[in-house]
C-alpha positions as CSV (number, residue, x, y, z in Angstrom):
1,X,0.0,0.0,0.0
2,X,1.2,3.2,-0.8
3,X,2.4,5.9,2.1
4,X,3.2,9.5,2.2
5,X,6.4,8.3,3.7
6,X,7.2,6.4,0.6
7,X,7.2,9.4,-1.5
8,X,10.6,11.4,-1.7
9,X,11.0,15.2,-2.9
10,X,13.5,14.2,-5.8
11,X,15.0,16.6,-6.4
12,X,17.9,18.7,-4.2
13,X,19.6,21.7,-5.5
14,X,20.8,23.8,-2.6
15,X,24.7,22.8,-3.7
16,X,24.1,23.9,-6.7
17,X,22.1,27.2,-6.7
18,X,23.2,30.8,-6.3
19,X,23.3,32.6,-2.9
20,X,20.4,34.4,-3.3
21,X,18.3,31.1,-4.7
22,X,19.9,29.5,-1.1
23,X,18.9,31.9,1.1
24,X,15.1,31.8,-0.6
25,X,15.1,28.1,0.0
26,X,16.7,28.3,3.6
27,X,13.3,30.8,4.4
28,X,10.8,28.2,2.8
29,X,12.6,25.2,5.0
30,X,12.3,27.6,8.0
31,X,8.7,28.2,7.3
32,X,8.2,24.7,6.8
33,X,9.6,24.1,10.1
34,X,7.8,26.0,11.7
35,X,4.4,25.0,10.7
36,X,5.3,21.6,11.5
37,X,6.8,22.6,14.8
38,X,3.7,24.6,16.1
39,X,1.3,21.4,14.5
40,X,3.0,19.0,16.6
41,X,3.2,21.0,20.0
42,X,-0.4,22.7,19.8
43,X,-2.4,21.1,17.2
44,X,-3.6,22.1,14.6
45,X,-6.8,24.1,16.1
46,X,-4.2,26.6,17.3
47,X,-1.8,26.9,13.9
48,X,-2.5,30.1,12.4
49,X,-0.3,31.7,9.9
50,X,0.9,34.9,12.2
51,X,2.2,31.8,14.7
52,X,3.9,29.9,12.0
53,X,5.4,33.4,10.4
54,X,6.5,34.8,14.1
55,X,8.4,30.7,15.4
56,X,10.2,31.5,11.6
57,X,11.2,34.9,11.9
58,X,9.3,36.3,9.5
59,X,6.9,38.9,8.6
60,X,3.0,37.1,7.7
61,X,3.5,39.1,4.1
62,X,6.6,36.8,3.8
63,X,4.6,33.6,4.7
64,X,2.8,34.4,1.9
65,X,5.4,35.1,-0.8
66,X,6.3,31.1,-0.2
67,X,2.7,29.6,0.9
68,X,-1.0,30.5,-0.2
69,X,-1.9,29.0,3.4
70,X,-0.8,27.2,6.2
71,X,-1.8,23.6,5.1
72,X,0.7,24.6,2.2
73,X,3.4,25.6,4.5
74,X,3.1,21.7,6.3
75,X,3.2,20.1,2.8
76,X,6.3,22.4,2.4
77,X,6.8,21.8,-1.5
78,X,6.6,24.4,-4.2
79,X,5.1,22.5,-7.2
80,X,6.1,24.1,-9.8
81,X,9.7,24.8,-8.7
82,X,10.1,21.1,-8.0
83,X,8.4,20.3,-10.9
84,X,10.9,22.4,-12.8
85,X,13.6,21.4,-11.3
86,X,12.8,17.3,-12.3
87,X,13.0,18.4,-15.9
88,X,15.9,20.4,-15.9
89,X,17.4,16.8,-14.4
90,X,16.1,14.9,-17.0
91,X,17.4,17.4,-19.4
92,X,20.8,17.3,-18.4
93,X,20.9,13.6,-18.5
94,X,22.7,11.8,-21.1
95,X,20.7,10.6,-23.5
96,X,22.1,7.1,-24.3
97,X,20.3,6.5,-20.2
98,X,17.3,4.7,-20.2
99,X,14.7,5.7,-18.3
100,X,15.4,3.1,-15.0
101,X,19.5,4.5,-15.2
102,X,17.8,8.3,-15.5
103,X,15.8,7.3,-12.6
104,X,18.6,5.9,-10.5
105,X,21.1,9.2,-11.0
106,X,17.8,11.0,-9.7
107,X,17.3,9.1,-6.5
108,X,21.5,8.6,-5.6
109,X,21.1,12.8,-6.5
110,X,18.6,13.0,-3.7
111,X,20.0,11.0,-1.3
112,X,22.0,14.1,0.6
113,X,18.8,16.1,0.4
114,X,17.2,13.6,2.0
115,X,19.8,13.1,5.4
116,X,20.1,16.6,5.5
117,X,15.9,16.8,5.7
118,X,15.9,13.9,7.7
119,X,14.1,15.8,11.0
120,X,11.7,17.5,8.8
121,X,10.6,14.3,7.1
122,X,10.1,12.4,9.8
123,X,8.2,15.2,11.8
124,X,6.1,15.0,8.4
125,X,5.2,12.0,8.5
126,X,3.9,12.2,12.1
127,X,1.5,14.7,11.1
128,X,0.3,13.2,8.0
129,X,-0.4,9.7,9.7
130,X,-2.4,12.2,12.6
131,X,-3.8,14.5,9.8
132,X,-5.1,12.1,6.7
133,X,-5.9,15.5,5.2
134,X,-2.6,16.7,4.9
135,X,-1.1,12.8,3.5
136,X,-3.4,13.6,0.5
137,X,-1.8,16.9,0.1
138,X,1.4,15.5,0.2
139,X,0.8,12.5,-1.9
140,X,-0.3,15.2,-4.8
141,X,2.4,16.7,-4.6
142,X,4.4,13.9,-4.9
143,X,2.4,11.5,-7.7
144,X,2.4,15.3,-9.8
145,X,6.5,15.0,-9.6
146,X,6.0,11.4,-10.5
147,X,4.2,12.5,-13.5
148,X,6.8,15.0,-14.4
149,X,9.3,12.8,-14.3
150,X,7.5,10.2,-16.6
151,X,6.4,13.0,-18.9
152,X,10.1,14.5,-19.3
153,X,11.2,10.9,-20.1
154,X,8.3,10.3,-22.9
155,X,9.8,13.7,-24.3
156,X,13.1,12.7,-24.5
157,X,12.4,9.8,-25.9
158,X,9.4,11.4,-28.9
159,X,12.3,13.4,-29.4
160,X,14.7,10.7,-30.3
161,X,12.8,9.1,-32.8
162,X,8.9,7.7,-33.5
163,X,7.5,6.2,-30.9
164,X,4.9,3.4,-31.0
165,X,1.9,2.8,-28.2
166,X,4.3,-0.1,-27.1
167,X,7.2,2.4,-27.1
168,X,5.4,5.1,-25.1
169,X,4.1,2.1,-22.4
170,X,7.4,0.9,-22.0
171,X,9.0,4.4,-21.3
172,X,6.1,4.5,-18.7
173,X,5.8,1.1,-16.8
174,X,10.1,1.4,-16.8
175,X,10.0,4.9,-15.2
176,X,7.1,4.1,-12.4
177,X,8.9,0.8,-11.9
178,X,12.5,3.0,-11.1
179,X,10.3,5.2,-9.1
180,X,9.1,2.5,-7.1
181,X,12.6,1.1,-6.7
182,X,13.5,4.3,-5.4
183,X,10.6,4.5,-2.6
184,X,11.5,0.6,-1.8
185,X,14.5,2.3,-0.4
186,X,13.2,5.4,1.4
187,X,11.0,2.7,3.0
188,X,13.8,0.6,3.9
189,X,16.2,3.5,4.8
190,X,13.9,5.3,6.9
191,X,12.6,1.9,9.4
192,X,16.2,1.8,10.6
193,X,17.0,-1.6,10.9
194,X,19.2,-1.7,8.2
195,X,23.6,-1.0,8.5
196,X,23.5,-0.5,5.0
197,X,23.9,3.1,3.8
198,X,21.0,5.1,2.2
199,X,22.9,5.2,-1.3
200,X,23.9,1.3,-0.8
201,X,20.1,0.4,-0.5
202,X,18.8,2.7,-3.2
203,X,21.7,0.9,-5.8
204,X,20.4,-2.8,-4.1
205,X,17.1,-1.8,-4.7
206,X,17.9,-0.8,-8.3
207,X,20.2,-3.9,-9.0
208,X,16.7,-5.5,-8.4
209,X,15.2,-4.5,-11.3
């Protein structure tokens, strides 16, 4: 059955991006935080954005250049950004990769994101298994990057030559396969009872396929 805690943010480019494109992402972690913070130590009856904006250090008009509201600011993603950020990965891919070796540079690319979010995901998932509300949020946000990244990969490969129906399911069933390889390791990763290393399980998990 699928979980909210089986489904990574991808993609990770704070070692990458310019200081100014750091120090945005730094404030939408902190805001993220925050909201999850107050969630888990008063409920959610009490969150309210001026709380959430004032435990981040930030003015409520900068809450809402990063989140529309405060179920937003749990969920923590920015859609589009991430959505963007999945293609541009795709993009810079080489292009003799098939979709499952596209797929595995993703999730051994993620992998630092994730241990450096490790807090933040696991205070997540807390909420979302106390809050099925926000678990469907989050599991939009995630099954639209899933999307992305299957659509990128159907791009790539109409680009390369013809495809057929066949062609088009194959690109499809391959990606969402790697995908699921990838949360098989999250899953394993994240129960703890394992000495391998998060990158070690994610290249077992692939070696699978």
């Amino acid at each position: 059955m699928t979980s909210v805690a089986d489904h990574p943010v991808l993609v990770d480019e704070d070692a990458n991006c310019g200081l100014r494109e750091r120090k945005k992402r730094e404030t939408r972690r902190a805001i993220h935080r925050a909201a999850l913070e107050l969630a888990s130590d008063s409920g959610m009856d009490a969150l309210t954005v001026d709380a959430i904006a004032e435990r981040a250090g930030v003015s409520p008009r900068t809450f809402f250049n990063y989140f529309p509201a405060k179920d937003d600011a749990l969920v923590g993603a920015d859609p589009d950004d991430d959505v963007d950020r999945l293609r541009r990965f795709v993009a810079s891919r080489p292009d003799t990769e098939s979709p499952r070796e596209v797929v595995h540079a993703l999730a051994l690319d993620r992998v630092a994101g994730l241990e450096l979010d490790r807090e933040l995901w696991d205070m997540r998932r807390e909420l979302t298994q106390r809050e099925p509300a926000i678990g469907l949020r989050v599991l939009g946000v995630y099954a639209r990057a899933d999307r992305a990244v299957v659509e990128a990969l159907t791009e790539r490969a109409r680009a390369a030559r013809a495809l057929s129906l066949d062609d088009e399911l194959a690109v499809t069933v391959e990606t969402y396969a790697a995908l699921g390889a990838f949360r098989a390791a999250v899953r394993a990763h994240l129960s703890g009872s394992h000495a391998a290393t998060f990158a070690e399980l994610v290249d077992r998990a692939f070696a699978i396929l």
